[in-house]
SERO-4910 file (N, C-alpha, C, O; in steps of 0.05 Angstrom, whole numbers):
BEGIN
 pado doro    nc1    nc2    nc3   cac1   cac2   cac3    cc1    cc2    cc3    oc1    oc2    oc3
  Unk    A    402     14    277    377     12    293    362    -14    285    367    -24    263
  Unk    A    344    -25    301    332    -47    300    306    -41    281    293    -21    286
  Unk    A    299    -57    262    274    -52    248    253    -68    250    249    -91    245
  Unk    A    236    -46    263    209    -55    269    188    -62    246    184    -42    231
  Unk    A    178    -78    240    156    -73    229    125    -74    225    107    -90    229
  Unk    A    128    -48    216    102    -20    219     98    -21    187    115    -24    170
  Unk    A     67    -18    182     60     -5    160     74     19    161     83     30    182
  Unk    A     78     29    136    100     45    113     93     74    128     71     83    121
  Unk    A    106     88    146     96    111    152     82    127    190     77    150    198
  Unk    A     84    100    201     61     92    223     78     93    244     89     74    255
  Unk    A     80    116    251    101    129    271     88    117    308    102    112    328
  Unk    A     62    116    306     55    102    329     40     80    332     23     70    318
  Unk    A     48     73    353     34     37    365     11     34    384     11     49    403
  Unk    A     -7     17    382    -22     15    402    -11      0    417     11     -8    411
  Unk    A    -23     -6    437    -17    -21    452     -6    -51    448     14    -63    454
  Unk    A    -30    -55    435    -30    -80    425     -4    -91    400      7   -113    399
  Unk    A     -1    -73    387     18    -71    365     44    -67    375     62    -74    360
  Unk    A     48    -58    397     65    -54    424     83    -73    430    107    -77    425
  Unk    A     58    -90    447     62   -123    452     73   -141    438     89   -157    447
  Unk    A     63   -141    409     68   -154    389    104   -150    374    118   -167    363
  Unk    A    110   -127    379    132   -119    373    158   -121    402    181   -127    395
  Unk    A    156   -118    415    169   -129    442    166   -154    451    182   -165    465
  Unk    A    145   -165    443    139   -197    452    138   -208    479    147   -229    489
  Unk    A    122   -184    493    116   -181    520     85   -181    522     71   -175    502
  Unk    A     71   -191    552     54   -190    556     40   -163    559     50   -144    572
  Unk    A     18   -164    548      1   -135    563      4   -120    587      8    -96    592
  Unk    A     -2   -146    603      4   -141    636     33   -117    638     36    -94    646
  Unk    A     54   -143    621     81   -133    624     82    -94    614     85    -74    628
  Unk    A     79    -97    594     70    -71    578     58    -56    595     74    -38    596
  Unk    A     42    -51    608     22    -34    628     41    -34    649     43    -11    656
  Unk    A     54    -47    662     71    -47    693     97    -34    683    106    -16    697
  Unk    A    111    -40    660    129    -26    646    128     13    640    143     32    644
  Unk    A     99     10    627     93     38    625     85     54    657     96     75    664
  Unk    A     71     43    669     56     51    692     84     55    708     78     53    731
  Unk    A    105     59    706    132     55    719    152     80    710    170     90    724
  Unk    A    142     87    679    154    107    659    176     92    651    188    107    636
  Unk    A    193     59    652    203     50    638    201     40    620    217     22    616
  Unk    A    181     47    599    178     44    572    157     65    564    133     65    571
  Unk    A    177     94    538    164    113    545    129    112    526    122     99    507
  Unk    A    118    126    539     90    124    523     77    154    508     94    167    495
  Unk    A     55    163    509     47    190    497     11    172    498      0    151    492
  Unk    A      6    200    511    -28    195    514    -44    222    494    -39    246    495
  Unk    A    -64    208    480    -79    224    469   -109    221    480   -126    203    479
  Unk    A   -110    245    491   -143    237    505   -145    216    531   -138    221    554
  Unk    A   -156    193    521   -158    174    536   -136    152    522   -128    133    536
  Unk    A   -127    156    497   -117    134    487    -90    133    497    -81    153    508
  Unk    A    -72    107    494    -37    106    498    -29    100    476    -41     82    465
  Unk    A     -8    113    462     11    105    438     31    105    447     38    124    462
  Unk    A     51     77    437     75     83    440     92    103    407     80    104    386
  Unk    A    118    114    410    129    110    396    143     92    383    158     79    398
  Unk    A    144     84    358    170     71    340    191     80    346    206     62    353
  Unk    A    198     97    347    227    111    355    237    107    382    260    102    390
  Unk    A    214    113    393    221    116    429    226     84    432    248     75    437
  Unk    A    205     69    429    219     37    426    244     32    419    261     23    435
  Unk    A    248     37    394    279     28    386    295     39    401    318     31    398
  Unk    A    292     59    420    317     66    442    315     53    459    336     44    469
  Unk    A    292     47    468    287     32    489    302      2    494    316     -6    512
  Unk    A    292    -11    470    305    -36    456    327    -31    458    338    -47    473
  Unk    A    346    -12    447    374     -1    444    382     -8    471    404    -20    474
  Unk    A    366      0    497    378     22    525    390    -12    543    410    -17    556
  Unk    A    362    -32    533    377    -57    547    387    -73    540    395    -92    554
  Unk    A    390    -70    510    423    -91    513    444    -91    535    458    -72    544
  Unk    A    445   -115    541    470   -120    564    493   -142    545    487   -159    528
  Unk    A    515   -136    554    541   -159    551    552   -146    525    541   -128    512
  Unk    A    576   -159    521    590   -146    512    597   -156    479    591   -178    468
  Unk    A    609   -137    470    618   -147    431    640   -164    427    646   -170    404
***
């Protein structure tokens, strides 16, 4: 699996921390989620991604071959 790094423990991402770790725009991030192709989890009003759910994600588009 690909390693992210997260403080020691920090199972979820903001948004922002999101971005930073995908190296995508906000915009991108919001049209991505708003789509359900990049999965999210809402608390309240807030969005977290998963660490985990990312690294599959990351995993799901690799293209080409070994």
């Amino acid at each position: 699996m690909i390693a992210i790094g997260t403080k020691s423990g920090q199972l979820l991402l903001t948004s922002k921390q999101a971005c930073d770790v995908l190296q995508i725009s906000a915009r991108n991030l919001w049209g991505r989620t708003a789509s359900g192709e990049i999965p999210s989890l809402k608390i309240g009003r807030l969005v977290r991604y998963s660490v985990d759910d990312l690294k599959r994600w990351i995993e799901s588009q690799k293209k080409g071959g070994e």
